[in-house]
Each structure stands twice: as C-alpha cells, then as structure tokens.
VMD Tcl script that builds the backbone (N, CA, C; Angstrom):
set m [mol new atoms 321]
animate dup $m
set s [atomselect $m all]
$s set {name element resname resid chain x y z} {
  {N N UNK 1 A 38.659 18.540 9.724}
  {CA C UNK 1 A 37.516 18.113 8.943}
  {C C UNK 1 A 37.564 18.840 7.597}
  {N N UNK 2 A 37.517 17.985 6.691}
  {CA C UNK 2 A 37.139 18.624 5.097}
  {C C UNK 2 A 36.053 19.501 4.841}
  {N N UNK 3 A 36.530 20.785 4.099}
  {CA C UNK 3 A 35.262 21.396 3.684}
  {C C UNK 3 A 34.347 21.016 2.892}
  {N N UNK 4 A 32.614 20.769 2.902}
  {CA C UNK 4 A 31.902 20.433 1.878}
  {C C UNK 4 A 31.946 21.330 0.903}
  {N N UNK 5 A 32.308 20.339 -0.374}
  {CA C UNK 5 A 32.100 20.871 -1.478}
  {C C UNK 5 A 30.559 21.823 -1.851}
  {N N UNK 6 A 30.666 22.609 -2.110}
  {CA C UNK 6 A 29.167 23.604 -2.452}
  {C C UNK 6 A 28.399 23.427 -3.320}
  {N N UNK 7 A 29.056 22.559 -4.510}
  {CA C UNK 7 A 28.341 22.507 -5.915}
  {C C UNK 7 A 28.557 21.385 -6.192}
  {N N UNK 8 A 27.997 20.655 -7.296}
  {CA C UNK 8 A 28.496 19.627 -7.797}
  {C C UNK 8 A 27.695 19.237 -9.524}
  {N N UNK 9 A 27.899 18.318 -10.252}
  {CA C UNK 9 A 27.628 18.777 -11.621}
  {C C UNK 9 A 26.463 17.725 -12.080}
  {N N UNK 10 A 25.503 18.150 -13.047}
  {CA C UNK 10 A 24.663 17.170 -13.313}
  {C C UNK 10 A 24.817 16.991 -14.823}
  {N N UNK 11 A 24.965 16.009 -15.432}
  {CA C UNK 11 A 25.066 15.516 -16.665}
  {C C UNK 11 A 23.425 14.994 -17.012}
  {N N UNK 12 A 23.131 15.588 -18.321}
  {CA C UNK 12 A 21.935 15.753 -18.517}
  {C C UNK 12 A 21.904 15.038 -20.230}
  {N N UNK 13 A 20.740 14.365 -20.540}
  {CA C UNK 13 A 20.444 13.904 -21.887}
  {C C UNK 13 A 20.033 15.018 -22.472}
  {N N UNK 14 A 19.823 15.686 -23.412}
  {CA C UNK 14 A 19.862 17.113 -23.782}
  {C C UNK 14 A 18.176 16.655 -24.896}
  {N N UNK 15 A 18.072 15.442 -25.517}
  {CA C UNK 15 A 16.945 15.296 -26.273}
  {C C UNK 15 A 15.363 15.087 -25.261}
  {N N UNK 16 A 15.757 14.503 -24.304}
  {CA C UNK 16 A 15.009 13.748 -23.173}
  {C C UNK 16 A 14.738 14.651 -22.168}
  {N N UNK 17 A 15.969 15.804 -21.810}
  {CA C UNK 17 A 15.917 16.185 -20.321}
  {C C UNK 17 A 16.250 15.580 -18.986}
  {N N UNK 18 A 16.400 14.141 -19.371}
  {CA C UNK 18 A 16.810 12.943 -18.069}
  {C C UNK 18 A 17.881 13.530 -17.376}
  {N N UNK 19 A 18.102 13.144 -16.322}
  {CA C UNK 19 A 19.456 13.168 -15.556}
  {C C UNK 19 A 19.986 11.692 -16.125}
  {N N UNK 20 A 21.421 12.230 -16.073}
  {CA C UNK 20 A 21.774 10.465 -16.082}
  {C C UNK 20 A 22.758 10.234 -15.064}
  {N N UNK 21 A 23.404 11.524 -14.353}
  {CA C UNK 21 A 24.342 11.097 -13.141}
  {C C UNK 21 A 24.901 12.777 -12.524}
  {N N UNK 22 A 24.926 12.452 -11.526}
  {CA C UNK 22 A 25.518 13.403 -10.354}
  {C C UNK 22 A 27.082 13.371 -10.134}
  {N N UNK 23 A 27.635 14.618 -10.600}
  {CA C UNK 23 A 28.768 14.153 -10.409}
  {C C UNK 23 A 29.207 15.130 -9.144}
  {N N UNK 24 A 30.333 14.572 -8.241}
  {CA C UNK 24 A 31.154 15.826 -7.624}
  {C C UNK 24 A 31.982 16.995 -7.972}
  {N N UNK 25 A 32.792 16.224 -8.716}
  {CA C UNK 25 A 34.185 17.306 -9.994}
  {C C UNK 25 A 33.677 17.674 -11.386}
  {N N UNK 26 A 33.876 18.585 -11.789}
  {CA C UNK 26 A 33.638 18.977 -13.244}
  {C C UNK 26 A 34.236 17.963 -14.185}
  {N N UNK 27 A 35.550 17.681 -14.168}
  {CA C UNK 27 A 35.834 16.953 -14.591}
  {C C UNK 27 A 35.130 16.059 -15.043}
  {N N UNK 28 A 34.372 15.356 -13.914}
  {CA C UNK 28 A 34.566 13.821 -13.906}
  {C C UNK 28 A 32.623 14.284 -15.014}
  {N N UNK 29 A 31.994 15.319 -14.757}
  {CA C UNK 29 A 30.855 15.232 -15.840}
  {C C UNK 29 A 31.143 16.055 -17.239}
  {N N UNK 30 A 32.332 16.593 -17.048}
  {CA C UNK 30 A 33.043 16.582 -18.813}
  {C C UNK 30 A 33.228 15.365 -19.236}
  {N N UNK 31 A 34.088 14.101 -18.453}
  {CA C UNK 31 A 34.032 12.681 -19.193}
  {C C UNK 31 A 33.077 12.247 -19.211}
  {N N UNK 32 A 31.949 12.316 -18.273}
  {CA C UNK 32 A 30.717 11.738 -19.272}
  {C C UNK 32 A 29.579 12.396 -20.369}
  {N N UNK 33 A 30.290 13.318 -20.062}
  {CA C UNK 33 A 29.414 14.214 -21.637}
  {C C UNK 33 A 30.126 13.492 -23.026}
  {N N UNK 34 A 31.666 13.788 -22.800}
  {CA C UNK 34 A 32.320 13.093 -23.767}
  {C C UNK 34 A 32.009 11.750 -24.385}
  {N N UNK 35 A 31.019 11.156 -23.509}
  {CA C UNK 35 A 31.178 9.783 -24.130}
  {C C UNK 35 A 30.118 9.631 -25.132}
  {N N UNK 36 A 29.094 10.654 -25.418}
  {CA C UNK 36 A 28.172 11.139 -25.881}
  {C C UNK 36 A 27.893 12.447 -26.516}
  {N N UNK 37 A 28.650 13.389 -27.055}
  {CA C UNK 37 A 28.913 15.048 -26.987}
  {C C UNK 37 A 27.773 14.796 -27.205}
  {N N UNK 38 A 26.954 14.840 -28.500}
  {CA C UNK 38 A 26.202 15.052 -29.229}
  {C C UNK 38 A 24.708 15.014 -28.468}
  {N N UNK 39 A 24.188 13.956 -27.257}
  {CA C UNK 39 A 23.453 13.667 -26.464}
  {C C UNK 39 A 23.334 14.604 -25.185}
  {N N UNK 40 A 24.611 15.020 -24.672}
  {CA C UNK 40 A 24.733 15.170 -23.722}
  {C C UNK 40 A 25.264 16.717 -23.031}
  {N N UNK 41 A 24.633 17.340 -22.159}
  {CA C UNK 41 A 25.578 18.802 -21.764}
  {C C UNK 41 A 25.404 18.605 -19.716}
  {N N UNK 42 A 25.919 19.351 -19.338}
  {CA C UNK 42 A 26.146 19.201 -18.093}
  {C C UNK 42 A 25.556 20.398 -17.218}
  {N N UNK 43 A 25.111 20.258 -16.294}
  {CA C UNK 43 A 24.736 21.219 -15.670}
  {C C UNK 43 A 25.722 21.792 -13.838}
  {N N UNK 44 A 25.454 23.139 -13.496}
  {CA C UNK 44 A 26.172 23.338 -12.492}
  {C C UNK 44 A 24.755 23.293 -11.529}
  {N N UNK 45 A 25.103 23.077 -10.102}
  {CA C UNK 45 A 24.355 22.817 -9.154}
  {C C UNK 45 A 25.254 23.254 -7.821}
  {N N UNK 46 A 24.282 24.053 -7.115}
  {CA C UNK 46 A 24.667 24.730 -5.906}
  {C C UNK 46 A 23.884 23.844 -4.363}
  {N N UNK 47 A 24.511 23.390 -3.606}
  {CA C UNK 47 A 24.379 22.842 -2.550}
  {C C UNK 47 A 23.269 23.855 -1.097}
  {N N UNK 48 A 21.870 23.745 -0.850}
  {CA C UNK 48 A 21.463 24.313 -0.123}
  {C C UNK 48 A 21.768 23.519 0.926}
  {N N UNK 49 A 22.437 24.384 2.184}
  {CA C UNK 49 A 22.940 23.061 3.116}
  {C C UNK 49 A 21.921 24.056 4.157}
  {N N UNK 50 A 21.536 23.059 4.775}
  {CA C UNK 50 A 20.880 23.256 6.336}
  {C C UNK 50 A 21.569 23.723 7.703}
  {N N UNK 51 A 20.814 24.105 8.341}
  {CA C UNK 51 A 22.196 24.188 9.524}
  {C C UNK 51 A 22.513 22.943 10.086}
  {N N UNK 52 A 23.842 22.796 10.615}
  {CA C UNK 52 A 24.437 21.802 10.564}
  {C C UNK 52 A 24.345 21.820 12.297}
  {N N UNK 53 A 24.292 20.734 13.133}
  {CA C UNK 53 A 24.039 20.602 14.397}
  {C C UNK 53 A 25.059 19.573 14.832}
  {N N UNK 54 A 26.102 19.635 15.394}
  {CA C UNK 54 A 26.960 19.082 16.267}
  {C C UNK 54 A 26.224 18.456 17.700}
  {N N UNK 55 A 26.347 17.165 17.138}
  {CA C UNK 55 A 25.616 16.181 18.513}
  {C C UNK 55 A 26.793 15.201 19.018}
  {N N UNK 56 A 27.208 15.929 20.450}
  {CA C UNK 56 A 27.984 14.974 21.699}
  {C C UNK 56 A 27.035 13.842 22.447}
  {N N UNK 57 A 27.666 12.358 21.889}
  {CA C UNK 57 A 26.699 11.530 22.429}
  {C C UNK 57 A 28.002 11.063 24.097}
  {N N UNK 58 A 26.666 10.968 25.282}
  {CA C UNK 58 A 27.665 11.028 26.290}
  {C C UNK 58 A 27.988 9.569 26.692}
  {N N UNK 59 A 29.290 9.416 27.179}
  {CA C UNK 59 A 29.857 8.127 28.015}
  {C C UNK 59 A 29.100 7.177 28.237}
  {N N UNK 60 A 28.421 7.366 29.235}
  {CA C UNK 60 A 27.305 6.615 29.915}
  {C C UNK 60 A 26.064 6.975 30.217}
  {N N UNK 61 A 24.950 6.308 29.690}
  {CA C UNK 61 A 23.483 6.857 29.381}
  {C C UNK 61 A 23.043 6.953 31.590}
  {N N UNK 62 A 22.393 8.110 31.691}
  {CA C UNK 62 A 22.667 8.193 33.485}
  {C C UNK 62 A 21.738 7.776 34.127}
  {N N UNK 63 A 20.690 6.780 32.765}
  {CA C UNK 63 A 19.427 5.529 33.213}
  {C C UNK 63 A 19.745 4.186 33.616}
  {N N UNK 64 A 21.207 3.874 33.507}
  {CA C UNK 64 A 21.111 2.652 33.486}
  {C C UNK 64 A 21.082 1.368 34.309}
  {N N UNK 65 A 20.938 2.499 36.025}
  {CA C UNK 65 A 20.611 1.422 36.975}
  {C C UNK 65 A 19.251 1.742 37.482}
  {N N UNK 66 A 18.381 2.111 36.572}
  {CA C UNK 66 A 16.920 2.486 36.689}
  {C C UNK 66 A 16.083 1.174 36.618}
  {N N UNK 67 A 15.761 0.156 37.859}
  {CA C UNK 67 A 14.959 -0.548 37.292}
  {C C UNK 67 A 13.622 -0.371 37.635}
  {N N UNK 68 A 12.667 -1.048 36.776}
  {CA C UNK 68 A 10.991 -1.290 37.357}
  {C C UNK 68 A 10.685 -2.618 37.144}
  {N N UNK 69 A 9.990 -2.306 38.905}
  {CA C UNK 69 A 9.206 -3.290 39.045}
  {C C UNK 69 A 8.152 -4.263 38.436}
  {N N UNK 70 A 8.194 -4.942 38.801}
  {CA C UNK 70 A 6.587 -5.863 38.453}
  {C C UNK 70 A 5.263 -5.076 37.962}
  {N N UNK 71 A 5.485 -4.513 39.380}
  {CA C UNK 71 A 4.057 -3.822 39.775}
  {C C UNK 71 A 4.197 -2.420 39.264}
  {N N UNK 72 A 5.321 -2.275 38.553}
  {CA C UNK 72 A 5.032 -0.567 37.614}
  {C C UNK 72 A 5.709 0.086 38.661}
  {N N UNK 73 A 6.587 -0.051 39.843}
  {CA C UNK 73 A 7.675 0.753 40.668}
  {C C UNK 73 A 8.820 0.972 40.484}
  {N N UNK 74 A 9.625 1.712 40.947}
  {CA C UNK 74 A 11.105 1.901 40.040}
  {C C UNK 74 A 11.514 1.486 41.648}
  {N N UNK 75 A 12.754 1.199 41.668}
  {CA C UNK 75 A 13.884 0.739 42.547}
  {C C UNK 75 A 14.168 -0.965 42.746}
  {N N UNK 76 A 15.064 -1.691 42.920}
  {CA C UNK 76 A 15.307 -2.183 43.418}
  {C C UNK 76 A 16.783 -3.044 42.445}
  {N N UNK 77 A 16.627 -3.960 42.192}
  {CA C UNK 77 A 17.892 -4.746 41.288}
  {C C UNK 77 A 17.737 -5.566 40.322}
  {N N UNK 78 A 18.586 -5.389 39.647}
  {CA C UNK 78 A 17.886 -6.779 38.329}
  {C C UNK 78 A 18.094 -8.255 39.142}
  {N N UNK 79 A 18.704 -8.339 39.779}
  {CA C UNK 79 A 18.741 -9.829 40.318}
  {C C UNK 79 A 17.407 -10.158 40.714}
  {N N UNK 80 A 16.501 -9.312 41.833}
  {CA C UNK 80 A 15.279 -9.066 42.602}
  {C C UNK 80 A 13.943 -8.868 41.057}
  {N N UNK 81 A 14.524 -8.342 40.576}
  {CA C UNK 81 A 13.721 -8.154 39.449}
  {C C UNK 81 A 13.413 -9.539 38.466}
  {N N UNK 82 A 14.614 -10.241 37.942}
  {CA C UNK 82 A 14.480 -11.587 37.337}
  {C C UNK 82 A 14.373 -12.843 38.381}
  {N N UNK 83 A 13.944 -12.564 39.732}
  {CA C UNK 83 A 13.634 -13.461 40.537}
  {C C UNK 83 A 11.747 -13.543 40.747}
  {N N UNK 84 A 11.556 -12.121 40.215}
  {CA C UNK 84 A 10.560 -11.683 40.631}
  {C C UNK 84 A 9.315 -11.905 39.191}
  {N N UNK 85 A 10.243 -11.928 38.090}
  {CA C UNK 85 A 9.293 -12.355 36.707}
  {C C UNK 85 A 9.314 -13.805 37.281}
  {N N UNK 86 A 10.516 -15.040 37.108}
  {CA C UNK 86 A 10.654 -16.041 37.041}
  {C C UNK 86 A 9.418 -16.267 38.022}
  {N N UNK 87 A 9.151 -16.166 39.215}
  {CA C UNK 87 A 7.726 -16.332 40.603}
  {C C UNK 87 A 7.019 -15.866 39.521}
  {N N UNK 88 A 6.349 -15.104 39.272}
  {CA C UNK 88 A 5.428 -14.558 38.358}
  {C C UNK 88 A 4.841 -15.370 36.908}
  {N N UNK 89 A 5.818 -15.953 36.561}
  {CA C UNK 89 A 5.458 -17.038 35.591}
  {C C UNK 89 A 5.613 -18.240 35.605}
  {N N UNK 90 A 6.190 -18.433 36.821}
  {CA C UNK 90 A 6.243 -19.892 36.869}
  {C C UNK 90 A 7.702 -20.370 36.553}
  {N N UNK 91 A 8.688 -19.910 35.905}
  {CA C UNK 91 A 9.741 -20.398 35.827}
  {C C UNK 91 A 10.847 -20.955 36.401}
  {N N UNK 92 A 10.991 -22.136 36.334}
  {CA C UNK 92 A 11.869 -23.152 37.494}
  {C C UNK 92 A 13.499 -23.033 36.762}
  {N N UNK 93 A 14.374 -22.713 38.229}
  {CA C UNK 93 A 15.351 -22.485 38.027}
  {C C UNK 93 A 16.433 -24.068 37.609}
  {N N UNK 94 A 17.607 -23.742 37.058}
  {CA C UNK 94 A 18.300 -25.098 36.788}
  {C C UNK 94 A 19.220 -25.126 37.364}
  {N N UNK 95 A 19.592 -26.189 37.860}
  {CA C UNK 95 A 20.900 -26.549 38.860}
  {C C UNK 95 A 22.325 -26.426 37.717}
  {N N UNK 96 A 22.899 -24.977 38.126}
  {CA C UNK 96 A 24.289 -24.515 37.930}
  {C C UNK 96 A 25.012 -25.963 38.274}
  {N N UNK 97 A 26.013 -25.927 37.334}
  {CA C UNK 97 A 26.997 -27.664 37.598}
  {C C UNK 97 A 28.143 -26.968 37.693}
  {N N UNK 98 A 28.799 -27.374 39.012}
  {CA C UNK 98 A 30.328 -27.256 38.642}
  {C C UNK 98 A 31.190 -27.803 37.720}
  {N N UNK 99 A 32.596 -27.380 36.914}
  {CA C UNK 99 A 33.351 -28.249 36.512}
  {C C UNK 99 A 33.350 -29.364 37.198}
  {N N UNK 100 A 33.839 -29.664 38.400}
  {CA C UNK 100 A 33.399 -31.565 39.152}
  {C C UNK 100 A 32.431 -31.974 38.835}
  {N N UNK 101 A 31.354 -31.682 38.785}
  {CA C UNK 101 A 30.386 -32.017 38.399}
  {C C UNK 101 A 29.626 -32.665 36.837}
  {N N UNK 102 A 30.913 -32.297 35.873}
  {CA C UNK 102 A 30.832 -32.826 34.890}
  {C C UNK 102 A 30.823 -34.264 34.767}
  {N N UNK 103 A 30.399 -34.851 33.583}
  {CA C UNK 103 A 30.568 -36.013 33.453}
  {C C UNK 103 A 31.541 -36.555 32.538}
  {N N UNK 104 A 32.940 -36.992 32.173}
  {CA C UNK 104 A 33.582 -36.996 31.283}
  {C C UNK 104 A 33.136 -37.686 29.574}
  {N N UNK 105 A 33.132 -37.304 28.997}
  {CA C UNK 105 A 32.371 -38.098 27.507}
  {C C UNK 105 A 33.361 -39.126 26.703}
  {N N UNK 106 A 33.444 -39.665 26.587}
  {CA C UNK 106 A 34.402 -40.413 25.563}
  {C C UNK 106 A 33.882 -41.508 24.276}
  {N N UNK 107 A 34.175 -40.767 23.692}
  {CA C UNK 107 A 33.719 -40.829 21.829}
  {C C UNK 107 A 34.348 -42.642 22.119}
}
mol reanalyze $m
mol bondsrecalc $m
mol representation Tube
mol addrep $m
C-alpha cells in the first residue's frame, strides 16, 4: 500500500484571498501560479489524518438462514414462509408449464 502523501498545495488569488485549486505536487501549483504570477502565490498545507481503522468485512453474514414468521417468530423456511404470506393475502399460485407443455408459435 502507498504512503499518504502529508501535505499538499493550495494555489491562492493573492488580490481576493479565493482558493482556486488544491493541488497534490508542488509542481503541479507552481504551474498554476505561472499562468498568472502576478495574481497568484501558493500555499503549503499539512494533512490532519485521523486514526485510520482497518475493517475485515466477513465471508458470509452468520444471519442468513434467520427467518421470521408471520406472527413476529423466528424459525422455520422461506419456502413455509412465502407459502404463508401468499394464505395471508390471498395470493393464488400459477400453474408452472413444462417445456411439453408449451405451445409452439409460428410467425
């Protein structure tokens, strides 16, 4: 992993006080002073970094055969479970078609 840079440069309107851009490299806010000397000077800037926290996200979340019930209970299956909304609202199931069961189309 790359080290973060610590500083980085601010190019400043010198009549105004504005920022006009953030740079990373010195360089790169010497060329934009240049494009302006007369307007323009640059400033140095020091990076307050926070502590930095390394987060391992794991494999498999260890909820994921957690279901609930209807009635606000935990156990049983999603099959039992989407059998159990569908009764609950009324929802009528549709007759699965086999391939035989197709009808052939012809344009």
């Amino acid at each position: 992993m790359n080290k973060y840079r610590e500083e980085y440069f601010s190019v400043i309107e010198t009549k105004t006080g504005r920022k006009i851009v953030d740079c990373g490299l010195e360089q790169d806010a010497l060329a934009m002073v240049a494009l302006d000397p007369q307007n323009r000077t640059y400033t140095r800037n020091k990076f307050l970094m926070g502590p930095v926290v390394d987060v391992e996200i794991p494999k498999a979340l260890p909820t994921n055969e957690i279901v609930v019930n209807m009635d606000g209970g935990v156990g049983g299956s999603w099959k039992e479970i989407y059998e159990e909304f569908d009764n609950a609202f009324g929802v009528k199931k549709q007759k699965q078609l086999n391939q035989s069961d197709a009808e052939v189309f012809v344009p």
